[in-house]
N, C-alpha and C positions, 0 to 999 in steps of 0.2 A: 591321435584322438584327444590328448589332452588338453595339443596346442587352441583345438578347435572348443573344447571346452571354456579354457579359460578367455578365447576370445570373445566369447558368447557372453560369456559372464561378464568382462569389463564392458560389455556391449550396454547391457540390463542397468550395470552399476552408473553409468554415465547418464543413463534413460534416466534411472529416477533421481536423480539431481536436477537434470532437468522442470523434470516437471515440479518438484520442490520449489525451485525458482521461483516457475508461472502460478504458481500457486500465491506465494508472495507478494508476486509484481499483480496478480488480479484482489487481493486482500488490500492494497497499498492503494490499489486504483478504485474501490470502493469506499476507502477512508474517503479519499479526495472529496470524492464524489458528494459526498454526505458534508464535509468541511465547506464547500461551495456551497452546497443547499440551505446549511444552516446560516448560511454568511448570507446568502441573500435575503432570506427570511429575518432574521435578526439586527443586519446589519445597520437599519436605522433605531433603533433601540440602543448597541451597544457604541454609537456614532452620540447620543444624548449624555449617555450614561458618563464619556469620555472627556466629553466638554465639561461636562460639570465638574468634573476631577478637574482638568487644567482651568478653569475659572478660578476653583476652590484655591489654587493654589496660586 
């Protein structure tokens, strides 16, 4: 019984690592997601913004 216990348990304990992970990896894929959108949105702004700096210089 207790072998069946503790296999139950390392069972659970590797689950939620798991899903810790994907937790992660969909937080990390929402950054992107938002870094893309602000980049397209912005991108000719901070493309002015850039040139002006390497002219200035």
């Amino acid at each position: 019984m207790t072998y069946l216990m503790a296999l139950i348990s390392s069972y659970l304990h590797r689950d939620e690592e798991g899903q810790g992970l994907a937790e992660y990896a969909l937080i990390l894929a929402l950054i992107a997601i938002l870094a893309i959108i602000a980049l397209l949105f912005l991108g000719g702004q901070v493309k002015t913004i850039l040139s002006n700096v390497g002219n200035s210089i």
